[in-house]
N, C-alpha and C positions, 0 to 999 in steps of 0.2 A: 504493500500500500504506500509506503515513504521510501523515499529515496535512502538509503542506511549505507552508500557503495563510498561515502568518504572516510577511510578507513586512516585517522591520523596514526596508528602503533604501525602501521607499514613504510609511513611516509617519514619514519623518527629520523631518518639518517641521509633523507633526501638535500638538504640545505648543503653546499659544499663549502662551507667557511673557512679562511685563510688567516681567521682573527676574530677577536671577543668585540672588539667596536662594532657599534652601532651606528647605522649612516640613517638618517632618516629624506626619505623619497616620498617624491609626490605621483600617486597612481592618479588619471581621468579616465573619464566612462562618458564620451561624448554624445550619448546615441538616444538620453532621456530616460525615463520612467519615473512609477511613483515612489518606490522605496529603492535604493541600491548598495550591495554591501561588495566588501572587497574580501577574499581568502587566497592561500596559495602556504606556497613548499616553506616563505621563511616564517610564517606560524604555524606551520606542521597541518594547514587544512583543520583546524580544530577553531578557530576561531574569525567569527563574521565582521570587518572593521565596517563599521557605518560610514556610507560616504556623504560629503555634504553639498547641498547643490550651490554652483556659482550661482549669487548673484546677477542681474541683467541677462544671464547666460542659460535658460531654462532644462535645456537640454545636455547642461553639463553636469557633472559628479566629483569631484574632488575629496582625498584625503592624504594625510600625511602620517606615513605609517616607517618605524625605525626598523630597518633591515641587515643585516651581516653582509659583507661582502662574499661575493659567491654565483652560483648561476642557479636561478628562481625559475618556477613556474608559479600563475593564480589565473584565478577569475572572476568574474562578475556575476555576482547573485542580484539576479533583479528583477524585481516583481516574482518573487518565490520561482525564479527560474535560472539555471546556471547559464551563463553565454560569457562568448569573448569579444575582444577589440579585433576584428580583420586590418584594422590600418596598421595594428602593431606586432610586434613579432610573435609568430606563433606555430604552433608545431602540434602533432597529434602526441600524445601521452596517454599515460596509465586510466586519466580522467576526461579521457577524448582528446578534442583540439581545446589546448591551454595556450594565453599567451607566456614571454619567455622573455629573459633578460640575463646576458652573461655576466656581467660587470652592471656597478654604480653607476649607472647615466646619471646625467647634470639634468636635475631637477628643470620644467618646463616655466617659462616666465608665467606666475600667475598675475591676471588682470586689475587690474587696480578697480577696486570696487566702488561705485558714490553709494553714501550713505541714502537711507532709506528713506528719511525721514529729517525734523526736524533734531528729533532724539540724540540722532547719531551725528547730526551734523555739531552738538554741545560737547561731543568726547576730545578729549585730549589724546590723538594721533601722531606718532612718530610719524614723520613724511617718509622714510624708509620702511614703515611698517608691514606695508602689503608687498612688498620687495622683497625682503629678507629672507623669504622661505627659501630662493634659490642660493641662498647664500652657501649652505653644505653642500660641496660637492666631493668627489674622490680624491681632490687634491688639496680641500678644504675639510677634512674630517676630523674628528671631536679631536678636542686636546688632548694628547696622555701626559702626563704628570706625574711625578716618582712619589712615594710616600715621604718621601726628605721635603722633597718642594712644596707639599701639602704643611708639612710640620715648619716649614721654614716662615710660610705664609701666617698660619696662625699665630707662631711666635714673634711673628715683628707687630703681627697686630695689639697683640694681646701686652706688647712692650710699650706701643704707644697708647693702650687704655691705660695702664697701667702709671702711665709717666705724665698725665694729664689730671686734670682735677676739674670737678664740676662747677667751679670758678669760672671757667672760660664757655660755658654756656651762655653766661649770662647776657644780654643785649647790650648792646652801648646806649637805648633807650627801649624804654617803654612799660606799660603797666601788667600789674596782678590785680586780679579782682577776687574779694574772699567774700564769704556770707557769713552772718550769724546763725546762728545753731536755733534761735529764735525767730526767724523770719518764717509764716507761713509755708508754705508748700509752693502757693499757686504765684507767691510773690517770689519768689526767687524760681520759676519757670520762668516766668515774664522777663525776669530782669537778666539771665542766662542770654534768653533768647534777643532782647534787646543790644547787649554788650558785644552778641557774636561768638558766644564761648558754648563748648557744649558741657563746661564743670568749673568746677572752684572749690578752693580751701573752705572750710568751714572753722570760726573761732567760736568758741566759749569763752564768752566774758566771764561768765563767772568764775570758770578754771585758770582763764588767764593765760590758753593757751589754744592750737590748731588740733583739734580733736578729729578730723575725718577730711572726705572729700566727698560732695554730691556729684554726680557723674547723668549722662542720659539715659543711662541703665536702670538711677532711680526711677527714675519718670516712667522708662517703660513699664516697670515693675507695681509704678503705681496706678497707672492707668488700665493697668493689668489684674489687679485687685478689684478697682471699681468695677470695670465691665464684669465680673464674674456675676457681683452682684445685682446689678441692672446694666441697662443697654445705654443708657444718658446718662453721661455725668452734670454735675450742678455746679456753680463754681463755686455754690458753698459748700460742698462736697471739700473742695482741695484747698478749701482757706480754714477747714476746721483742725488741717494738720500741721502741728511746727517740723522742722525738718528734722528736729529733735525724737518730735515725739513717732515719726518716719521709721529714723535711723532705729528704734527702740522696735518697733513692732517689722522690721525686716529682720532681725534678729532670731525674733519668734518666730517667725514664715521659714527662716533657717536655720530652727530648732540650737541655735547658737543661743543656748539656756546653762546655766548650772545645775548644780543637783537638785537646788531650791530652785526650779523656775525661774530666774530671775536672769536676763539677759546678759550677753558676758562683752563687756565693755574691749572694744579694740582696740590699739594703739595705733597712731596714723604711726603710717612710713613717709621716711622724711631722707633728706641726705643732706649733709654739710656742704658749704662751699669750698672744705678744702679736700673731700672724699672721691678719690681717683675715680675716671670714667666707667671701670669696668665693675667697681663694686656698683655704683648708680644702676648700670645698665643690668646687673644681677636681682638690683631689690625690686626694677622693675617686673623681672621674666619672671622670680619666684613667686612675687606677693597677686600675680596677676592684672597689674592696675596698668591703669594710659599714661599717667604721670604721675612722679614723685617729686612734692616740695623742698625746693629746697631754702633751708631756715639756716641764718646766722642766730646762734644761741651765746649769750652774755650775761653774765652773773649780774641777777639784781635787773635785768631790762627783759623789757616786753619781747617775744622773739619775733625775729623781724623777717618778713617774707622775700625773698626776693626775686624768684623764679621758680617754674614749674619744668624739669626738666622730664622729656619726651626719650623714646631712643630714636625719634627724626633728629633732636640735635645730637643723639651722642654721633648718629650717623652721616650727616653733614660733616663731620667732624672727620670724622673713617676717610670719608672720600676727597676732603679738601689736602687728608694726609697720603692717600696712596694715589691721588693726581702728578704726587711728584716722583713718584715711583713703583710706576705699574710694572715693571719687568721684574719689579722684586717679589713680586705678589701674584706669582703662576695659576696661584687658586682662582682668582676672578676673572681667567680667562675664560673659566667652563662655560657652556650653556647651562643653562639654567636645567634642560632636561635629563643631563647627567648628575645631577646635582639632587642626594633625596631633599628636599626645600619645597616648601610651602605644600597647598593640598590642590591634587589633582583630582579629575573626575575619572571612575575607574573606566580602564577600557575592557569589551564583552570576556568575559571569563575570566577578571581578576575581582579579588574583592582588598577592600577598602580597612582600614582601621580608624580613617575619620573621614564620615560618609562628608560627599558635599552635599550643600543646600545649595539649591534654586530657586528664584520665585518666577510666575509667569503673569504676563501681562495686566491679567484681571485679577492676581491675587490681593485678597483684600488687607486693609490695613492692620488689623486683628489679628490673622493669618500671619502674616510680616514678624510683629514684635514676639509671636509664638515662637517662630523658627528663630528669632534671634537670640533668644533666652535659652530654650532649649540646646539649639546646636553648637552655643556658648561662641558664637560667632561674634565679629564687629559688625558685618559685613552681608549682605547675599547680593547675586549676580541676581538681575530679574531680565529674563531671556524670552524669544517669542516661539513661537510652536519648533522651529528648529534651532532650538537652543542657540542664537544666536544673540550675544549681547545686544540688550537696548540701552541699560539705565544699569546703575547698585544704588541698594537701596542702605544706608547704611544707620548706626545707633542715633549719632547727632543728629540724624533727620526727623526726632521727635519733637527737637526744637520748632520747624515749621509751623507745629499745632499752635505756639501762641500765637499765632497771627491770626486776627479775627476770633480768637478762643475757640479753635476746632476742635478743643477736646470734648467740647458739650457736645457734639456730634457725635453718632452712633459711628464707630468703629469699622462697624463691617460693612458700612457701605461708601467708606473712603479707598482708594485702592492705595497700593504702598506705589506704585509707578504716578498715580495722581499727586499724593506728599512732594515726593523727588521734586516732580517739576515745577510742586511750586516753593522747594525750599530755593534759594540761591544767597548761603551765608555767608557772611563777610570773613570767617575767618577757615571759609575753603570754597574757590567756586567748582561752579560745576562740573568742568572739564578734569577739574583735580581727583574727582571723584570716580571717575568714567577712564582713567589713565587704562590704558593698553600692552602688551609685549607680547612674546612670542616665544614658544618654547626653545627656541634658536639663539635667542638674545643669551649674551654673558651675563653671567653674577655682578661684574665692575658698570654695566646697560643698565641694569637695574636697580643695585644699589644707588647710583649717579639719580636715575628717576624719584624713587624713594624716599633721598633725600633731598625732593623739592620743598617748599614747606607746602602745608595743606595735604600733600600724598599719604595718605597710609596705606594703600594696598594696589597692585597692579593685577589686572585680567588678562591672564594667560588665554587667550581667544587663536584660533585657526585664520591663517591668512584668508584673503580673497570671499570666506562666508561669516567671518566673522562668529563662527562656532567655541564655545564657552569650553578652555579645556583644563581649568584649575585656577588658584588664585594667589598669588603671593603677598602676604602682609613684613610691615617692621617687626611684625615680632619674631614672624619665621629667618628675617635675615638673622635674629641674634640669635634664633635658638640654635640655629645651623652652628653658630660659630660657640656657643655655649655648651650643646652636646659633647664636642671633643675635649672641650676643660674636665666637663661631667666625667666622663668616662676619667682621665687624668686621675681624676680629683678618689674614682673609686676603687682603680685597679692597683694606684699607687700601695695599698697594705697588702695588694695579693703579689705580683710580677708585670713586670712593663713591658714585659715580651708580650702577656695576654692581651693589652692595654690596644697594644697596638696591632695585634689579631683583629680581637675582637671590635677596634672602630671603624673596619671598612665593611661591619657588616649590622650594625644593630644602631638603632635612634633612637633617643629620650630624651623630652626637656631639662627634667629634674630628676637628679638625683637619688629621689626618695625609693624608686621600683628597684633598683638596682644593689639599693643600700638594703632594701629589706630582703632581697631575695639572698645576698651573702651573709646576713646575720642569720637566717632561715638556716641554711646550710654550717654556720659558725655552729647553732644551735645543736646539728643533730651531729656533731662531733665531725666534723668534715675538717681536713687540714687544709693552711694554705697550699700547698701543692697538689694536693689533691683538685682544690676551687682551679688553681691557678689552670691546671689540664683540662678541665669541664668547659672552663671559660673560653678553652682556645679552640676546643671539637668542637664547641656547641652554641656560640656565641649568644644569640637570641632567648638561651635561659635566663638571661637578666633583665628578660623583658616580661618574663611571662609572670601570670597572677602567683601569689604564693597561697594564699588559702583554695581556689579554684583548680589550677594545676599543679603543681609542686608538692605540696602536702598530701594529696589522694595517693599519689603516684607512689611517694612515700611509704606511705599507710600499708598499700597492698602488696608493695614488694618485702616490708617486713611483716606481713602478715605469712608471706611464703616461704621467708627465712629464717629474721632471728625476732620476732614480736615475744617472745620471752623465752629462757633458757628448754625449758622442755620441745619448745620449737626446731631448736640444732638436732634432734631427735629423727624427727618425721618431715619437716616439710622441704629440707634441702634435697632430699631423695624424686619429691615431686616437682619438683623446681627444676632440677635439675633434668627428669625426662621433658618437661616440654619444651623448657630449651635447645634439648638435643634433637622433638622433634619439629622445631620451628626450625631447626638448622636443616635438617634433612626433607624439610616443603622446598628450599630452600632462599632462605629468607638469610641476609647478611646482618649480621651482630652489630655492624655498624653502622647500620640506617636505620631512623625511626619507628621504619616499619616494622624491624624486631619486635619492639616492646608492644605495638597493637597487637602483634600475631601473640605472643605469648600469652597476653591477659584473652584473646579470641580464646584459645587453647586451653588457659588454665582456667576459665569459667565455664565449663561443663565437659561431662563425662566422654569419656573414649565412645561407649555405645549412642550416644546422644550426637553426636558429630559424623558416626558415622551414617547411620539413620541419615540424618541431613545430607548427605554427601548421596546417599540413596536413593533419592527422593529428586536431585538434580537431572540421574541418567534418564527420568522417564521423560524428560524433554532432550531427548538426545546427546547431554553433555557427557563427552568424553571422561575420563579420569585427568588427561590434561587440561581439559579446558576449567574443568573443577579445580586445578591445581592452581591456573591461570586465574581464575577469579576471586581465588581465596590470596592468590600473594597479591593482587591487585589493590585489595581490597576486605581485608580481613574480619573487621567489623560487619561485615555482610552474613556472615553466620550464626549469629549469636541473635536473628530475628528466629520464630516460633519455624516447624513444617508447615504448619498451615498459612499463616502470614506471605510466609516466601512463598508458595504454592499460588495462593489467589494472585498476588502480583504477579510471578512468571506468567503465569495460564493469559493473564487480561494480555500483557506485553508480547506475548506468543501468538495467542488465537484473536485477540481482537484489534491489536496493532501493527500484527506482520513485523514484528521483530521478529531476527534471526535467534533462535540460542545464542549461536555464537556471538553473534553481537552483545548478548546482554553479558559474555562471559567476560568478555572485553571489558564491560562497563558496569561489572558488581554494582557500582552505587546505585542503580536504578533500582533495584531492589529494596531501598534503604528508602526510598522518598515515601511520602505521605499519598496514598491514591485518592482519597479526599480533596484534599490542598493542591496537589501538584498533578499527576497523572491523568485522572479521568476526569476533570476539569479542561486542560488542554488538548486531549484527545479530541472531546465532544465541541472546543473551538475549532479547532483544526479540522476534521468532519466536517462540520457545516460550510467552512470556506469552501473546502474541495467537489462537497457535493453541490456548491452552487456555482461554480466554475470561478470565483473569487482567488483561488489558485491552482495550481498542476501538481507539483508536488512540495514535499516538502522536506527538512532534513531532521533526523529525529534527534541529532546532538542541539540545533537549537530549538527544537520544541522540549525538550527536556532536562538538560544539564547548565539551563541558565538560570540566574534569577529571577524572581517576579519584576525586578525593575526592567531589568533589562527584554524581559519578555513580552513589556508592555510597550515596550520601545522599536522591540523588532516587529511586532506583528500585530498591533493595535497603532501606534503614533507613526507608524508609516505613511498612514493614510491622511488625504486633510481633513481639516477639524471636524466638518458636519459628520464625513464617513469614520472618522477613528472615534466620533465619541459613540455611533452605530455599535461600533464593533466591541468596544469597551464594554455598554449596553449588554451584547451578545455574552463577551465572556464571564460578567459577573452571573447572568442567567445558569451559565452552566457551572460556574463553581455553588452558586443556591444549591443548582440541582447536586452535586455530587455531593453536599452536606447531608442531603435526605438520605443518599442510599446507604442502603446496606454493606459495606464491604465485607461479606461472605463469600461471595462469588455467583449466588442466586439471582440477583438483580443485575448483577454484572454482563450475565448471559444475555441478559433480557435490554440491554442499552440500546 
């Protein structure tokens, strides 16, 4: 019934690479349609790159997808159909007629695109912007750079934080503006929003000193309280709160209580004027704030404000110092895309550790400050049906609402793209908001931009369509460069040999995961040379949870061995066989997969496994292909006979999978047929029986995520028809909630 003949475990070794560099290429698909995806030999035929339509150009498709040097075959999936380019090179293959590339070709000049609209025509555009994509070519490819020049880079930086003082931030002129801790709520909105600022210091007369900072985060948080309550706010709603009595009841909403209830007062973070840049630029990263005051303190006098240091200026700073000596500083020649920095959107079949946010056109203003709160952002991109940047909608654009007192307006029928255009603050315009780059751009491009003033974040977007493909803030420049301190700062008590293993593979802002998980390990008798070897096979253990993974893990391996002395008795005997026969499936000691196979193995009886194993040949699987599915994929066994049964039988008999195919891909066995299976079946069905497509491939009808599934084969379509089809698929995930999954009702689909 599906096309199931792209077979990626055949294709593993087709790629002919002469090198670990990545050249990133622009693929076109001139010939139109409504949806169009890219595949081929250099992602192993396993995964569908979405392409994006030019601009002015209806009929063309464009992406930029990073490739190994080598001789390629791919193709074009379009409109749920496989075809190729005849103008380009092409040849019959394993997959028919494929086209073909033996070498790096020089990217093709992309079009210089006019903005859409008014919208676009407010963004802040590099004039080389839509340029640049040809800029890597074969003789232009990524920088390499030695681990010395990386250490050499951060060392001279980290000498001139180091050897400067937050003295020199200060301006040759101009003001601070602070509030009282007594000022209503809705008077210091007003007066925020009047001065141009999106915060300010807070004083306590009575304490006699700067107790806090109000921020736009309060505002959201409070507008965010009121709407829960009712839909309209009053203004005397937000003239009954002092900011005092604010800051006291955010406390309690943040369960930041003592043991008696009573909320636990905070110390502002503050920095001296004579506190070198890099401790500043740390109390910002760790405390989490946009700015830290900094206060000249004098015995017996009032303390006196003098500036609010940002890391825009410690970063003006960075760049006005490596302007006179970029050759010394090899690190910021990278592109940005080699560089793990800031947060990207994932591409199909990778997942994400910090998902991104998007807003779209009509999303409302209520909607907006949810996602902002929530996904602990500054920031969201607000993108149109092809995720193509219009606007960002950012925290300080709460500000807006004083104008006219738009807060007494109902929330949700303000849109967060309506706020934007009509904020245009004096202390960021518009186009500062709206800044631009390109995954091609260097870290010394960006940084340089970054530290414009007004910039806090650049839109990593796709040349020529303007496609939204990740977002870089000032914070992610320090943390990049704070990570490799961190790591420094942790490995230093274990060995510097792991230190420097382990940093070309693992990322963390702070300290704290890395510090718990070696005192976790301190805890259960582990020496340092012991940590120090773990640290260097395994680097990414300093990343993972300690109560969630670490601890379990723990748990059950001395529940096998030594969980108390009468244990050395009996359980090393059993330990010891399924080890020996996880070796002899054959499964390598030193790959992860070991320890899944083991705990598959040691969690039910020799008879119980084999029963299962039994119960496979009646769909024709070999002993090999049983073997094949179990090293694939181990965890697939330790589902019920029956459970595994009903799945195979529907994937067999009612979806024209091959055995072998599923043996291939244990994990289909493991999905939810509720949720995931026969829900997109009975979508997929009804496209094919209404001629809405021809075939289809069962790795992305099944082994993608719900986002991305809704992306490939719902948002393909335009609006009127994908929200049709949307429609459609929720009908049939209702429907798969009713049935039964027995396999009775199943028959009967």
């Amino acid at each position: 019934m599906f096309a199931s003949d792209m077979n990626p475990a055949r294709d593993a070794g087709r790629v002919t690479t002469v090198g670990t560099v990545l050249f990133p290429i622009q693929f076109t698909w001139p010939h139109g349609g409504r949806s169009v995806f890219l595949s081929g030999s250099f992602n192993r035929w396993t995964e569908l790159v979405p392409m994006s339509q030019v601009e002015g150009c209806p009929n063309v498709f464009q992406a930029v997808y990073a490739v190994p040097l080598g001789c390629h075959e791919y193709k074009f999936f379009v409109d749920g159909e496989w075809r190729h380019d005849e103008r380009q090179p092409h040849k019959t293959g394993e997959y028919g007629i494929v086209n073909t590339f033996d070498a790096i070709p020089i990217p093709a000049e992309v079009p210089l695109v006019h903005p859409r609209s008014e919208i676009l025509n407010n963004m802040e555009v590099d004039n080389g912007l839509m340029h640049r994509v040809s800029a890597v070519t074969l003789n232009q490819a990524m920088p390499r750079i030695s681990e010395e020049d990386v250490t050499a880079s951060r060392h001279r930086i980290a000498v001139y934080l180091q050897g400067h003082t937050a003295y020199e931030l200060l301006p040759e002129s101009g003001k601070v503006v602070a509030l009282d801790v007594a000022l209503p709520v809705k008077q210091a909105f007003h007066i925020l929003s009047e001065q141009g600022i999106p915060l300010a210091p807070l004083w306590d007369f009575r304490k006699g000193k700067f107790v806090g900072v109000i921020t736009a985060s309060d505002f959201i948080l409070i507008l965010r309280e009121l709407v829960n309550n009712r839909s309209n706010l009053t203004e005397e709603e937000l003239e009954t709160h002092s900011i005092a009595a604010w800051k006291e009841g955010k406390a309690y909403l943040k369960g930041q209580v003592d043991g008696h209830g009573r909320p636990i007062p905070k110390e502002l973070i503050y920095a001296s004027p004579s506190e070198n840049l890099k401790d500043v630029a740390l109390k910002i990263l760790q405390s989490g704030v946009a700015i830290v005051p900094i206060i000249h303190l004098e015995d017996g006098l009032f303390p006196q404000l003098l500036h609010l240091a940002s890391l825009a200026g410690i970063l003006k700073c960075i760049c006005r110092y490596v302007k006179h000596c970029p050759a010394s500083l090899p690190i910021l020649q990278l592109p940005i895309y080699a560089i793990p920095l800031g947060t990207w959107v994932p591409r199909i079949g990778e997942s994400s550790s910090r998902p991104f946010a998007m807003l779209r056109l009509t999303a409302s203003l209520s909607s907006a400050l949810d996602m902002l709160v929530e996904a602990h952002v500054s920031s969201i991109p607000i993108v149109d049906d092809n995720d193509s940047l219009v606007d960002v909608y950012c925290r300080s654009d709460i500000m807006a609402l004083a104008k006219g007192r738009a807060y007494t307006h109902n929330l949700n029928e303000m849109t967060a793209l309506q706020l934007g255009l009509d904020s245009n603050p004096p202390y960021g315009t518009r186009s500062q908001r709206c800044q631009m780059c390109l995954r091609t751009d260097t870290l010394l491009k960006v940084m340089e931009q970054l530290a414009n003033p007004g910039v806090r974040r650049l839109v990593i977007v796709e040349a020529g369509s303007n496609r939204v493909e990740g977002i870089i803030s000032l914070t992610d420049i320090f943390r990049y460069k704070q990570f490799h301190d961190v790591l420094h700062h942790v490995f230093y008590k274990i060995l510097t040999e792991s230190a420097l293993t382990a940093s070309k593979y693992v990322h963390f802002e702070t300290p704290e995961k890395p510090n718990a998980v070696i005192a976790f390990f301190n805890r259960h008798g582990f020496t340092k040379p012991q940590l120090a070897r773990l640290v260097m096979r395994r680097p990414m253990v300093l990343t993972t949870d300690v109560e969630k993974t670490l601890l379990p893990k723990l748990e059950f391996f001395r529940s096998k061995v030594c969980s108390k002395p009468s244990t050395l008795t009996v359980s090393p005997i059993k330990f010891k066989s399924v080890v020996q026969e996880a070796k002899e499936m054959g499964f390598d000691p030193c790959k992860g997969m070991f320890m899944v196979a083991i705990y598959a193995l040691g969690s039910m009886a020799k008879p119980t496994l084999k029963r299962k194993f039994e119960a496979f040949k009646k769909f024709t699987w070999s002993d090999e292909e049983i073997s094949e599915a179990f090293r694939r994929y181990p965890s697939f066994i330790r589902l019920s006979v029956d459970n595994l049964m009903v799945t195979m039988d529907f994937l067999v008999n009612k979806m024209g999978c091959s055995p072998s195919f599923i043996a291939k891909r244990p994990r289909l066995l493991l999905m939810s047929m509720e949720k995931k299976i026969v829900p997109r079946f009975l979508f997929a069905w009804d496209l094919l029986s209404k001629g809405v497509i021809k075939n289809i491939n069962l790795h992305a009808l099944l082994e993608t995520s719900e986002h991305l599934f809704i992306e490939k084969f719902v948002n393909c379509y335009k609006p009127e028809e994908a929200s049709r089809m949307l429609k459609l698929y929720h009908e049939k995930l209702d429907l798969s909630k009713n049935l039964r999954m027995d396999g009775y009702k199943l028959q009967h689909l």
